[in-house]
C-alpha positions as CSV (number, residue, x, y, z in Angstrom):
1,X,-20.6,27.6,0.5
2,X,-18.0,28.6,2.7
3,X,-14.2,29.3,1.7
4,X,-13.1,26.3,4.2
5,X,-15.7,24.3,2.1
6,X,-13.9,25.2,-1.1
7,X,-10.7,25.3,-0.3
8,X,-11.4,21.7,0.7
9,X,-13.2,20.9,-2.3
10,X,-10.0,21.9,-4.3
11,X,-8.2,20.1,-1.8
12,X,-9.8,16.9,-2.8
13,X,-10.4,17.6,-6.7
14,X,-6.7,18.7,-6.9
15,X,-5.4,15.3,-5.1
16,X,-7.6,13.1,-7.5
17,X,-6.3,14.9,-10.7
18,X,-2.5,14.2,-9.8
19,X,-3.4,10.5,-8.2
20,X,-5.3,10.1,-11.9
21,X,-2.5,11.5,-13.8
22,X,0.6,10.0,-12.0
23,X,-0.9,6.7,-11.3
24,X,-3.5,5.5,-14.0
25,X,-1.5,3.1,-15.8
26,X,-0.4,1.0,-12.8
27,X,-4.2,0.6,-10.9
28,X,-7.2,1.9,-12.7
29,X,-9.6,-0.1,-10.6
30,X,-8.2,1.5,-7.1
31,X,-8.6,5.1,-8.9
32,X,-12.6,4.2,-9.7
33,X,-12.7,3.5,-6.2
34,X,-11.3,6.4,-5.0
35,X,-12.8,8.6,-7.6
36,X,-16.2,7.4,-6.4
37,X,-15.1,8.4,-2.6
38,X,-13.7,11.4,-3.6
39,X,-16.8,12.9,-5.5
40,X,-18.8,11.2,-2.4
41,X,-17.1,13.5,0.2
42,X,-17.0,16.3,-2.2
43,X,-20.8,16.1,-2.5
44,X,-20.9,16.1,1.3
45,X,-18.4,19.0,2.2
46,X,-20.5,21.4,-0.5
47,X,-23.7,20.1,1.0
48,X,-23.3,19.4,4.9
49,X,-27.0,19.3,5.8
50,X,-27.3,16.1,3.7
51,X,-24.3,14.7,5.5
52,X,-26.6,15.3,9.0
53,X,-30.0,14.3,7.4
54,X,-28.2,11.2,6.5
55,X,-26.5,10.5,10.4
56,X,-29.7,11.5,11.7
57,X,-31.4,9.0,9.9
58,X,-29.3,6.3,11.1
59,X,-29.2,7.8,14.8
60,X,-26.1,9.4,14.8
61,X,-26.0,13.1,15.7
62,X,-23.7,14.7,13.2
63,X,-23.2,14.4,9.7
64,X,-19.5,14.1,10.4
65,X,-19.5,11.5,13.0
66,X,-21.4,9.5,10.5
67,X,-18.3,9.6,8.2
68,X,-15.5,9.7,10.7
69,X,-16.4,6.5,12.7
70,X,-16.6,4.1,9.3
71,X,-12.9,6.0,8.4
72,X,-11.3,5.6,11.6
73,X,-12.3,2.1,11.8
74,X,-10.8,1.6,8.0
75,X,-7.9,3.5,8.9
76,X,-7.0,1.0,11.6
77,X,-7.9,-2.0,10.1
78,X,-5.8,-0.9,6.9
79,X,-2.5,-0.6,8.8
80,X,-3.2,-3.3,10.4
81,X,-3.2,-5.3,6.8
82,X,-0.3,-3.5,6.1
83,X,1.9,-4.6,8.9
84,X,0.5,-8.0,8.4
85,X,1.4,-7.8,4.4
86,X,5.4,-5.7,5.7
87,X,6.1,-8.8,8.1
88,X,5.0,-11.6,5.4
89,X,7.0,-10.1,2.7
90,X,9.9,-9.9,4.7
91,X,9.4,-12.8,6.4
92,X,9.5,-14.1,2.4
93,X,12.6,-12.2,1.2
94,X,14.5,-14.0,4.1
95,X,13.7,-17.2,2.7
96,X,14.7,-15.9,-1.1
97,X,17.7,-14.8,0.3
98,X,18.4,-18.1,2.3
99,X,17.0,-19.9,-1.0
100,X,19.6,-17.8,-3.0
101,X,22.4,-18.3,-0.8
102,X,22.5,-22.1,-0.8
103,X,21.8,-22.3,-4.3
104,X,25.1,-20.3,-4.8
105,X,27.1,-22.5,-2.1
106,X,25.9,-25.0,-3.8
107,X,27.5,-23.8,-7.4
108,X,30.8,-22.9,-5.8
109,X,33.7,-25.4,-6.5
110,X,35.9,-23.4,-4.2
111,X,35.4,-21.4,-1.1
112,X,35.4,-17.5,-2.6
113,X,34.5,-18.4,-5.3
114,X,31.7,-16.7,-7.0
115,X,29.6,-19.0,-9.4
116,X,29.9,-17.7,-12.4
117,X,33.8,-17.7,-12.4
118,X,35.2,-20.8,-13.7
119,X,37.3,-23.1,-11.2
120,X,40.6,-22.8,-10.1
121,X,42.9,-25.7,-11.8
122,X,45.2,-25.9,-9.0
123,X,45.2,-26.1,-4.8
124,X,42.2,-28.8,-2.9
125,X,38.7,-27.8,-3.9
126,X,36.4,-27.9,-1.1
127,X,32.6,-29.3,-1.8
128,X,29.9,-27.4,0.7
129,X,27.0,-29.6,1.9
130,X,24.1,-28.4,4.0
């Protein structure tokens, strides 16, 4: 093994031991996932040949374009979900805030008034409609 080999293998061991300790109680299931990558790769960086026997069996030349073009493609695709999922959620806390803000109009005797304040006794109180 070489030292880029290990210094990668710590790499990767290293990142999964802080992902399992700072994040196992929020998503266990995405941490068996990533586990069972991580130990995948690993097994691949400290035996490369496989990696090749495997591309080559599948008719791709390298053992690393064999894993590259499956990631780049995820890569892609998963910040493309991501955008999607940013715009929707925004997209949705305009409509809570819209929801929010009418609901509050709404409450409000008076204009300035916030609605949990009780209502002025004197002066014209204005009624909001939308």
């Amino acid at each position: 093994m070489t030292l880029a080999a290990g210094l990668l293998l710590v790499l990767v061991f290293g990142l999964l031991v802080y992902d399992w300790v700072t994040l196992r109680a929020k998503n266990r299931r995405v941490l068996v996932v990533e586990t069972a990558a991580f130990v995948a790769g690993a097994f691949f960086i400290a035996f490369p040949s496989r990696a090749t026997e495997l591309a080559n069996l599948v008719g791709i030349g390298r053992g690393v374009d064999f894993f590259l073009y499956p990631t780049v493609i995820w890569l892609v695709r998963e910040s493309l979900l991501t955008r999607r999922r940013r715009l929707e959620d925004a997209e949705r806390i305009t409509q809570l805030a819209r929801a929010v803000a009418i609901a509050e109009a709404r409450l409000v005797g008076e204009p300035g008034q916030s609605a949990g304040a009780p209502p002025h006794s004197s002066g014209p109180s204005a009624s909001i409609t939308t």
